[in-house]
N, C-alpha and C positions, 0 to 999 in steps of 0.2 A: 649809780644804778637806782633806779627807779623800785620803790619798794612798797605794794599796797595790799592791806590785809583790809578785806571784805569778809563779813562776817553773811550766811547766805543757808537758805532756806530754816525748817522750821526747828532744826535743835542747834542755828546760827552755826555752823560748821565756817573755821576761818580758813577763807580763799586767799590765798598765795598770788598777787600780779607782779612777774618782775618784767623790768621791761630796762633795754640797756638804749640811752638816748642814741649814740654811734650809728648803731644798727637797724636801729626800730625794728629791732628783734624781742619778742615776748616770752616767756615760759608761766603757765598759770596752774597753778599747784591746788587740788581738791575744790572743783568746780562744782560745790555742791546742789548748786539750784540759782535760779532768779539770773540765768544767764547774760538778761537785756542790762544787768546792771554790772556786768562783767564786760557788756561787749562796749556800753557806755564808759569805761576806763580806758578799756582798751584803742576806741575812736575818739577821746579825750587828747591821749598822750600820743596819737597815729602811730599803735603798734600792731604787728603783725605777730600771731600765734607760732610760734616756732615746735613745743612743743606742750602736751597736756600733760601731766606727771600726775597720779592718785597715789597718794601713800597706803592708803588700805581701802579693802570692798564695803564698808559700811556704807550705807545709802546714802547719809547727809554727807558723807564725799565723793559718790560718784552719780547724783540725780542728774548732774546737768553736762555729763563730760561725754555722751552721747548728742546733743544738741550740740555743743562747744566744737565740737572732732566736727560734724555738720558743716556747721556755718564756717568754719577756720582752714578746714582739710591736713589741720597738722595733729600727727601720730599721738595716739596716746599712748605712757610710759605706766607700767605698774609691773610687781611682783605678779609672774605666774601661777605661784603660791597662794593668793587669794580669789585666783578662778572659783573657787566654789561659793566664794562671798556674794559677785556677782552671778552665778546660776539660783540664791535665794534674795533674790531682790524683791521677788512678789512676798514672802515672808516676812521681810525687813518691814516692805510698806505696808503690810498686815499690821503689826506691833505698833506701826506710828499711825494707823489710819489715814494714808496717805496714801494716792496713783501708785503706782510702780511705774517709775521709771524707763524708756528705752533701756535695752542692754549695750554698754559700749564693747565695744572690740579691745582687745590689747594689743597694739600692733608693735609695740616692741615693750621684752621681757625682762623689768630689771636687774641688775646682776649686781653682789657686793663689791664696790670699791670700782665700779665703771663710774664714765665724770661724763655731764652734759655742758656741753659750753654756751655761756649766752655771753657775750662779748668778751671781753677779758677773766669773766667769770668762772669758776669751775663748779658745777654742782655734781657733788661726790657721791654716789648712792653707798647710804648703810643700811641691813637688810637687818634689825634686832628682830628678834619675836617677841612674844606677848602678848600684846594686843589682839592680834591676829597673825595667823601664821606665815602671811605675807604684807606683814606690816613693812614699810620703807621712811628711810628719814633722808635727806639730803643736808647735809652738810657746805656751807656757803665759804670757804676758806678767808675769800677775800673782803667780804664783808663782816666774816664774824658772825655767821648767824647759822642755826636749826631749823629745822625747817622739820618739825617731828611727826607730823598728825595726834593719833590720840597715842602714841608713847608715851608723852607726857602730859599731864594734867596740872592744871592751876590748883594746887592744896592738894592734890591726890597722886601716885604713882602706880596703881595698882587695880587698873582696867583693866586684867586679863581674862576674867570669867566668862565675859560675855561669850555669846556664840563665834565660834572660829578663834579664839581665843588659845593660849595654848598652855595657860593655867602657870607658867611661868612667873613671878615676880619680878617686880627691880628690887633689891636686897637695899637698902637706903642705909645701913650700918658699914655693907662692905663694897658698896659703890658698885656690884655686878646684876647677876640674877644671880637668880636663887630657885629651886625649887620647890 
């Protein structure tokens, strides 16, 4: 499986392309901006978008997933839970000085422990909070990998404050949350 981590727009949010050679079937995970260099991958390796998956409503993961849904016509996947993330997008792009983005649609609603397949693969949705209240991680069984958004941080665990945040911790002593 085809595995490419594209770092995109301006606070480099890392984009997710998997792409299964068999099928030349795609799944492209927090398509946060600079789309032409998303679609450049994607007509690189001749895949086709199967589906779009946002792990949460922060803007530097969902600027570019209304363009993407566009050009592609395949569904976009998120928590129902962070509808409100995406109804303040013009606030987001307020704080960074940046457009506001199109609003993308959610056309299907993730659910804990449903699996998306892209060829022999199984992408398992886990629905943690914290981050946001409908933060999602995708779990790769067969390659071994996470696929977290901003759950987890390089040096840091503990992004819950932000806006839509649910003030929740990761407890790092007892390996759960924590209050």
């Amino acid at each position: 499986m085809l595995h490419v981590v594209l770092p995109v727009g301006p606070l480099q949010c890392n984009c997710s392309i998997f792409g299964d050679e068999k099928t030349s079937q795609a799944i492209v995970v927090d398509p946060g901006e600079e789309i032409s260099k998303i679609t450049a991958i994607l007509d690189r390796h001749e895949l086709k978008v199967k589906a779009i998956v946002i792990t949460h409503g922060h803007i530097d993961h969902v600027a570019g997933a209304a363009k993407l849904r566009e050009l592609t016509g395949a569904p976009v996947y998120m928590n129902e839970r962070d509808r409100e993330q995406l109804d303040m997008l013009h606030l987001q792009a307020g704080w960074l000085g940046v457009a506001t983005p199109p609003k993308v649609e959610i056309d299907v609603s993730a659910t804990d422990g449903a699996v998306l397949q892209l060829g022999a693969a199984d992408f398992e949705w886990l629905l943690p909070t914290g981050h946001t209240r409908g933060s999602l991680c995708l779990w790769i069984p067969q390659e071994k990998k996470l696929i977290a958004g901003d759950t987890l941080f390089s040096a840091s665990l503990d992004r819950t404050a932000l806006p839509g945040g649910t003030g929740a911790r990761i407890d790092t002593c007892h390996g759960g949350f924590a209050e």
